[in-house]
C-alpha positions as CSV (number, residue, x, y, z in Angstrom):
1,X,133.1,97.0,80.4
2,X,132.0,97.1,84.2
3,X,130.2,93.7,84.8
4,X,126.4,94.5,86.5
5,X,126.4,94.3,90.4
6,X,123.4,93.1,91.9
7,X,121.6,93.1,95.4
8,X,121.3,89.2,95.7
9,X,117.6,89.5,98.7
10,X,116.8,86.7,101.1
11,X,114.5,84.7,99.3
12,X,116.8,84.6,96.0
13,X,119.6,83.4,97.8
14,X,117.5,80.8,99.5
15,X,116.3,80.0,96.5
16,X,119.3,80.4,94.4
17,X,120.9,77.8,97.2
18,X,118.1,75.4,98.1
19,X,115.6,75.7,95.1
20,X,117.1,76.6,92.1
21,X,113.9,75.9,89.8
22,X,111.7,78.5,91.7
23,X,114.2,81.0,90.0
24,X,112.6,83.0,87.5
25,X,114.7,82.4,84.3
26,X,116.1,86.0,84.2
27,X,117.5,85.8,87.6
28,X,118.8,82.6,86.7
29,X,120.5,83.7,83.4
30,X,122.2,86.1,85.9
31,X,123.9,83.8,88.3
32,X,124.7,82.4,85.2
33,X,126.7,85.2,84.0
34,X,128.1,86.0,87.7
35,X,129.3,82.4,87.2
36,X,130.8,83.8,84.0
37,X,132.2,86.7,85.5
38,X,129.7,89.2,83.3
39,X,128.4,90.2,86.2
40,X,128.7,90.7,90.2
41,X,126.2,89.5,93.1
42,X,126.8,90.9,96.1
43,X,125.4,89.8,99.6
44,X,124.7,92.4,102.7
45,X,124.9,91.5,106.0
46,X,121.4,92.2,106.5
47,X,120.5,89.5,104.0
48,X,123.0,87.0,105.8
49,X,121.3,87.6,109.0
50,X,117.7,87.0,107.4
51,X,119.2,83.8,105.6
52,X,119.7,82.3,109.1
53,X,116.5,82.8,110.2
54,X,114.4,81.5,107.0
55,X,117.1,78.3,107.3
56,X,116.0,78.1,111.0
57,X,111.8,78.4,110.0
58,X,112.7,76.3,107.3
59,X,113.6,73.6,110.1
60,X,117.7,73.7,108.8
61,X,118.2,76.1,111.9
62,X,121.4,73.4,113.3
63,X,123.0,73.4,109.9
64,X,122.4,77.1,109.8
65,X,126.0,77.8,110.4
66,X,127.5,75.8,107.8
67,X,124.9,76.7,105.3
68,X,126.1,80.7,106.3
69,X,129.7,79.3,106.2
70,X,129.5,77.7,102.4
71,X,127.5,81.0,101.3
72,X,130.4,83.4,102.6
73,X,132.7,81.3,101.1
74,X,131.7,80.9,97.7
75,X,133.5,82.1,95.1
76,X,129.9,83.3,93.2
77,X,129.4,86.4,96.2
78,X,130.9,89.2,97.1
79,X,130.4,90.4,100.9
80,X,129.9,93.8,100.6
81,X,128.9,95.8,104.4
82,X,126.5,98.2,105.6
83,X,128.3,101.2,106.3
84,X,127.9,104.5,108.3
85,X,126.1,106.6,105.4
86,X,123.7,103.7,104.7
87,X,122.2,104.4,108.4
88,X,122.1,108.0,107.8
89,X,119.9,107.3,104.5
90,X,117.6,105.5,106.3
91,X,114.8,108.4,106.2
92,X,115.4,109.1,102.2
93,X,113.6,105.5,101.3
94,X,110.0,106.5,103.1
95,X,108.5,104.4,100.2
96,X,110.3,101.7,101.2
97,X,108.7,100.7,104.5
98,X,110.3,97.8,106.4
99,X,114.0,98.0,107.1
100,X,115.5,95.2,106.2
101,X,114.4,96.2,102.6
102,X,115.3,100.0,103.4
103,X,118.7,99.2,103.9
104,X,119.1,96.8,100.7
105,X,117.4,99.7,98.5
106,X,120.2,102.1,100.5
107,X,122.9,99.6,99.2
108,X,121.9,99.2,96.2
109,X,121.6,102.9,95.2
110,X,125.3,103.2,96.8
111,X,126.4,100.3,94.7
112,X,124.2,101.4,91.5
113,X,123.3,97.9,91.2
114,X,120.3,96.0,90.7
115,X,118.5,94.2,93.5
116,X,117.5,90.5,92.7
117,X,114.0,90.5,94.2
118,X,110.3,90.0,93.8
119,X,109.4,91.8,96.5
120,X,106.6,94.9,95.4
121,X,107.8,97.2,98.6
122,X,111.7,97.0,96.2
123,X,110.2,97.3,93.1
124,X,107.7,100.0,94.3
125,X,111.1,102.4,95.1
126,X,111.6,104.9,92.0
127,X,115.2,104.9,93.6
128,X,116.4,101.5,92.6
129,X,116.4,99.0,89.3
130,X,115.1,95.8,90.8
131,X,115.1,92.7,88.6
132,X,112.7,90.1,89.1
C-alpha cells in the first residue's frame, strides 16, 4: 500500500516545529505515522520561504537559517518543488484567492495528497482534501 502524502502549510510546520500542542490531534496522529513511515509529508518551497518570514515576525529571524537548515534536513520531510505546470495552473484555483495558498492547492492536486491546514480559503477548494 502507498503511504498518504501530505501538503505539510506554514503554520503546521511552525507548529509542528515550535509548538507541538497547538496541533490538532489528527494532524498530530499524522506526523506520527510519517514518523512511522505510513505516510509522507512533503514541504514546498513556497512554504520554506513563508517559514522564514513567520520565524523572523516571530523575533527568531537570526536563527532563521538554521531553523530552515534542521527543517530541510530532517529525515520526517520530503522537499518536493514547484514546477513549470504548477505556474501554468495558477488560473484553474480562482476559489483559492491568495497565492501562496494557490500554489499549495496546485501541489497538492499534482501530488493527490492532502494538505495539512486550517486555513478556510484550502479547505473552501472542491479541488483538494485538506485535513485539519
Amino acid at each position: 500500500m502507498t503511504p498518504t502524502v501530505h501538503v505539510v502549510d506554514t503554520h503546521t510546520l511552525y507548529w509542528r516545529e515550535f509548538a507541538p500542542k497547538r496541533l490538532p490531534p489528527r494532524v498530530a496522529q499524522v506526523f506520527e505515522d510519517v514518523e512511522a513511515g505510513r505516510a509522507a509529508a512533503v514541504l514546498l518551497p513556497i512554504v520554506l520561504a513563508e517559514f522564514y518570514y513567520v520565524l523572523r515576525k516571530e523575533g527568531l529571524g537570526a536563527d532563521a537559517p538554521l531553523y530552515l537548515q534542521y527543517v530541510c534536513e530532517a529525515s520526517v520531510y520530503r522537499l518536493e518543488p514547484l514546477i513549470w505546470d504548477d505556474i501554468r495552473q495558477l488560473p484553474s484555483f480562482p476559489e483559492v484567492p491568495e497565492m501562496h495558498d494557490r500554489l499549495i492547492a496546485i501541489a497538492a492536486k499534482r501530488l493527490d495528497a492532502v494538505v495539512l491546514t486550517r486555513d478556510p480559503a484550502l479547505h473552501g477548494s472542491p479541488q483538494i482534501r485538506c485535513l485539519w
